[in-house]
C-alpha beads as a LAMMPS data file, in Angstrom:
LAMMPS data file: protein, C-alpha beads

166 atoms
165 bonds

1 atom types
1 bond types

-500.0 500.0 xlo xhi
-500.0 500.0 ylo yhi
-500.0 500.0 zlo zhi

Masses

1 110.0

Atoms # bond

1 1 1 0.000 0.000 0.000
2 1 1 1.367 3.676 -0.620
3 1 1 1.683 5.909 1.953
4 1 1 -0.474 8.725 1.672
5 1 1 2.138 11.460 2.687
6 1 1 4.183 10.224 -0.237
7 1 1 1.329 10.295 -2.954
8 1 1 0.361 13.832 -1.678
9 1 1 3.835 15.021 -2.153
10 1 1 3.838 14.329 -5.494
11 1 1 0.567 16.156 -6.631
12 1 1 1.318 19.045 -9.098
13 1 1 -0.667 22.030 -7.681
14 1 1 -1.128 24.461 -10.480
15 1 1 1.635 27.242 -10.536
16 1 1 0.472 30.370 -8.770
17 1 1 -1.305 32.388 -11.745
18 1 1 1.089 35.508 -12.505
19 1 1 0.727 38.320 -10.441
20 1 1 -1.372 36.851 -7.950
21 1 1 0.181 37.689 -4.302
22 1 1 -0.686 36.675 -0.861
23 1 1 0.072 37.502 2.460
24 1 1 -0.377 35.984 5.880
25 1 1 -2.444 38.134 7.777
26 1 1 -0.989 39.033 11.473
27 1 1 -3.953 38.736 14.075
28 1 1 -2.923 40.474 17.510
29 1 1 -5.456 38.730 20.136
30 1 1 -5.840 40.478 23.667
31 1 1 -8.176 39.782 26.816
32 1 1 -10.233 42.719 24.983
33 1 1 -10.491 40.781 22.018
34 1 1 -8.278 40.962 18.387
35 1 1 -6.973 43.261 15.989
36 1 1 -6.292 42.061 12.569
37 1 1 -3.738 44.097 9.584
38 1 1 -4.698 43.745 6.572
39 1 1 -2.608 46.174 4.181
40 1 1 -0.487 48.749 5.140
41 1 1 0.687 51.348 2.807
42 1 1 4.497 50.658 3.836
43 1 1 4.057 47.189 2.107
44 1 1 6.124 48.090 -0.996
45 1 1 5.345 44.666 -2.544
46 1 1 1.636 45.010 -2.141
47 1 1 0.212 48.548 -1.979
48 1 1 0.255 50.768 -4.653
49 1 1 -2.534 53.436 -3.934
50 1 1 -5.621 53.677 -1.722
51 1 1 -9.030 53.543 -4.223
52 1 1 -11.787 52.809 -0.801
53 1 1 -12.305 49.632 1.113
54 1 1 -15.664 48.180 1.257
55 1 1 -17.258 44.475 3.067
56 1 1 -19.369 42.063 1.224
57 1 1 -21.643 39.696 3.124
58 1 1 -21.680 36.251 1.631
59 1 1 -24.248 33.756 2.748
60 1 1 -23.216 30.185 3.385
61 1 1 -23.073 27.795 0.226
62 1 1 -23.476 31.326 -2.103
63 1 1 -21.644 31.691 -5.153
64 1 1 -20.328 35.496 -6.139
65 1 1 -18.693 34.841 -9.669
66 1 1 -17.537 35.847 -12.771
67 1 1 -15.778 39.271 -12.980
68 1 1 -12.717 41.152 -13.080
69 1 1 -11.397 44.852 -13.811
70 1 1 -9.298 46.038 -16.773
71 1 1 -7.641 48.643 -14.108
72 1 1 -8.655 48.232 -10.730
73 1 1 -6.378 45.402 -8.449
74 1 1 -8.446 43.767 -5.213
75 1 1 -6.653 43.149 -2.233
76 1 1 -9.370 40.739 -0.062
77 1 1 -9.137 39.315 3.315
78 1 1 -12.382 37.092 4.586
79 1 1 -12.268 38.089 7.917
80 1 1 -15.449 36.110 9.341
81 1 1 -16.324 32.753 8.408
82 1 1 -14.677 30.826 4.983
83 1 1 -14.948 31.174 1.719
84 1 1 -12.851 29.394 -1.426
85 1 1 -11.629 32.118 -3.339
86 1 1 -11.278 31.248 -7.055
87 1 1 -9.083 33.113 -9.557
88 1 1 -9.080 32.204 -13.576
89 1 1 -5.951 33.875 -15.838
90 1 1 -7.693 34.150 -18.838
91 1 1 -5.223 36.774 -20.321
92 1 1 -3.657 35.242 -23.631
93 1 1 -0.519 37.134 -23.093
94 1 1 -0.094 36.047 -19.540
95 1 1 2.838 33.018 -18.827
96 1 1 0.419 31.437 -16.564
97 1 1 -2.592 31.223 -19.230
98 1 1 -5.175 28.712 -17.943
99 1 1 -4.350 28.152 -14.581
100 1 1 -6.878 28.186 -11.953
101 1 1 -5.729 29.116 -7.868
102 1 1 -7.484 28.023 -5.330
103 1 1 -7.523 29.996 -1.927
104 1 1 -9.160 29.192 1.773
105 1 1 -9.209 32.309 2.693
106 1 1 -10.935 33.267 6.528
107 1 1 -11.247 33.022 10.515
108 1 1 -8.973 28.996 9.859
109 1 1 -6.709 30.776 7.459
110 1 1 -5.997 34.531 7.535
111 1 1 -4.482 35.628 4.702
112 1 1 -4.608 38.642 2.173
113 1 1 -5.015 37.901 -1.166
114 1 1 -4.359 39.828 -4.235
115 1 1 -5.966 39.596 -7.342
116 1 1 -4.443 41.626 -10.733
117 1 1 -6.419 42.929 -12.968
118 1 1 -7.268 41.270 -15.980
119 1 1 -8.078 38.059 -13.805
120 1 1 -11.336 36.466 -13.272
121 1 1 -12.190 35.908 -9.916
122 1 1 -15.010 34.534 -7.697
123 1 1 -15.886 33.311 -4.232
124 1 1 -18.006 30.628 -2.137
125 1 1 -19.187 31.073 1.428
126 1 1 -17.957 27.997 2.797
127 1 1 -18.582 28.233 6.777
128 1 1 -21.827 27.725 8.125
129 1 1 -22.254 31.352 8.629
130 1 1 -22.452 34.177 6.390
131 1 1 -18.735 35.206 5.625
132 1 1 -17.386 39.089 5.306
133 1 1 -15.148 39.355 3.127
134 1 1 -12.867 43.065 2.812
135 1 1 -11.639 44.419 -0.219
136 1 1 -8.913 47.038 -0.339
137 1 1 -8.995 47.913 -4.341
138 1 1 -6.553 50.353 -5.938
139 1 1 -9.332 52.035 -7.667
140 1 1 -12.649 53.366 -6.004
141 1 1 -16.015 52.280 -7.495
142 1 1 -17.135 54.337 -10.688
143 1 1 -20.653 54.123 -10.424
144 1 1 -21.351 55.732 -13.665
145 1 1 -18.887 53.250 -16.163
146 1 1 -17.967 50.055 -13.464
147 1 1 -14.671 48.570 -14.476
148 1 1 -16.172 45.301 -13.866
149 1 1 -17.067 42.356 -16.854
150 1 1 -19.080 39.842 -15.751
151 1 1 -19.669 36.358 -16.452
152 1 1 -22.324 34.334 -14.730
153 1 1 -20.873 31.238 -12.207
154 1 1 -21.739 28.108 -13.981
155 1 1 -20.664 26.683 -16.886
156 1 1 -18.689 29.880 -18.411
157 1 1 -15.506 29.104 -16.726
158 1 1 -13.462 25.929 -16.278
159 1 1 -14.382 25.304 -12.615
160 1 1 -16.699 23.399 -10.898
161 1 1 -18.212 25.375 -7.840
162 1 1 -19.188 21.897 -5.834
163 1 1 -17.969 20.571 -2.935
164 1 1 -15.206 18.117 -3.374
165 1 1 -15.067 15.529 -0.686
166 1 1 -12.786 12.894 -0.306

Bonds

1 1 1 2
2 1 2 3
3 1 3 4
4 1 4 5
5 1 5 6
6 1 6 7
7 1 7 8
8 1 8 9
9 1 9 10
10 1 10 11
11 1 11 12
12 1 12 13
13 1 13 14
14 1 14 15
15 1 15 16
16 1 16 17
17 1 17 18
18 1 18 19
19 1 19 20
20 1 20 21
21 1 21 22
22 1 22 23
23 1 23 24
24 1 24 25
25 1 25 26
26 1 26 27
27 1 27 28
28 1 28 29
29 1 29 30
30 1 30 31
31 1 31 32
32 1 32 33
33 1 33 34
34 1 34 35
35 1 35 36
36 1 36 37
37 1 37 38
38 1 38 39
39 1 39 40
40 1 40 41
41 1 41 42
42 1 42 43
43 1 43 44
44 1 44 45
45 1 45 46
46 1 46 47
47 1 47 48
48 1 48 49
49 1 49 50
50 1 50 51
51 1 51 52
52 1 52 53
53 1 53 54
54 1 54 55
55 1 55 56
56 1 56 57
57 1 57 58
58 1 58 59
59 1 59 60
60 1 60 61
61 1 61 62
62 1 62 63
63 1 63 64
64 1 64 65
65 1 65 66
66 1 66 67
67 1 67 68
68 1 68 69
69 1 69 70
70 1 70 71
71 1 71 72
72 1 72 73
73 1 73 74
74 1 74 75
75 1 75 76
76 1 76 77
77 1 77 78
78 1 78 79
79 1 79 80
80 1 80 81
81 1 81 82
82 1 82 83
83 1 83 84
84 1 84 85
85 1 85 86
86 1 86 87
87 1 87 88
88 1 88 89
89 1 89 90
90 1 90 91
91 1 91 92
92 1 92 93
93 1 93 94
94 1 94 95
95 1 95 96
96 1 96 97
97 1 97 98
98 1 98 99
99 1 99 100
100 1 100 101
101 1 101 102
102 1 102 103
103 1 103 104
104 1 104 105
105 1 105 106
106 1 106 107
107 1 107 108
108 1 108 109
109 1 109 110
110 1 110 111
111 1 111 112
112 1 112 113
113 1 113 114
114 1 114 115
115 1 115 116
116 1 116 117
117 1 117 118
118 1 118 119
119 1 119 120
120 1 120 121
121 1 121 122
122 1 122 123
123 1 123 124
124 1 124 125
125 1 125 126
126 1 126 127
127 1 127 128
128 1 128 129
129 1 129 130
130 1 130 131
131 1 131 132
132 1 132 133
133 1 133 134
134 1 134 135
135 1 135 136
136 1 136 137
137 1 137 138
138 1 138 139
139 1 139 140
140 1 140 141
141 1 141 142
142 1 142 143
143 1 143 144
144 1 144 145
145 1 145 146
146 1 146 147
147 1 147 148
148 1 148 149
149 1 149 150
150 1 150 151
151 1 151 152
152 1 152 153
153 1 153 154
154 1 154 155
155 1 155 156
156 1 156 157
157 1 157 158
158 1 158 159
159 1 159 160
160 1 160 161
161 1 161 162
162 1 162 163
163 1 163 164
164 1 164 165
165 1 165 166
């Protein structure tokens, strides 16, 4: 019989799609309660200008996919509950063309993750409560012309929003 530390130490994971950085997140707990950082404008590698921050509530099992910007970068941290953060590098100039990143992103894994523009991206609630989710973009929201292209989350991308179990 194999073992099963060897076989998993020899699954490819796809290569990180290019770009795409991520940063664990540093939560500061006291007896008053926590304090996490997200982004600081010091972080050379990761911030490049302030466009606003804004939280979206996600409701367990929900889907929020397709879209991505032609200018604005996302910088998200899930910082209640879980959600699997999906990004798609659709860009046919990109080195990492077709690859697909998977991210855990929440209260069991703080972490930062940013998403360049030009790549698809999408997420899934997956705690039993509703998650909340931060973005710090680079650009603020124009209401009148969005920088956002949608696609709808089934069956327009190559990824399969179910539950794998195993």
């Amino acid at each position: 019989m194999t073992d099963p530390a060897a076989y998993t130490a020899t699954v490819d994971k796809p290569p990180r799609i290019h770009g795409v950085q991520t940063k664990a997140l540093r939560l500061i707990p006291d007896e008053r309660g926590w304090l996490l950082e997200i982004l600081r404008a010091d972080e050379v590698n990761l911030f490049t200008k302030f466009g606003q921050v804004y939280v979206s509530a996600t409701y367990p099992g929900v889907v929020k996919a397709w879209h991505y910007h032609r200018d604005q970068v996302d910088n998200f941290a899930c910082i209640v509950g879980m959600v699997k953060l999906v990004l798609v590098d659709t860009r046919a100039d990109s080195p990492t063309t077709g690859v697909v990143n998977e991210f855990f992103v929440g209260a069991q894994n703080p972490m930062l993750v940013q998403v360049p523009n030009l790549v698809y991206h999408g997420w899934k609630c997956i705690s039993p409560e509703t998650s909340l989710v931060v973005n710090v973009p680079n650009e603020p929201y124009r209401y009148a012309a969005p920088d956002e292209y949608r696609l709808a989350p089934y069956d327009t991308l190559p990824y399969d929003w179910t539950r794998k179990d195993g």
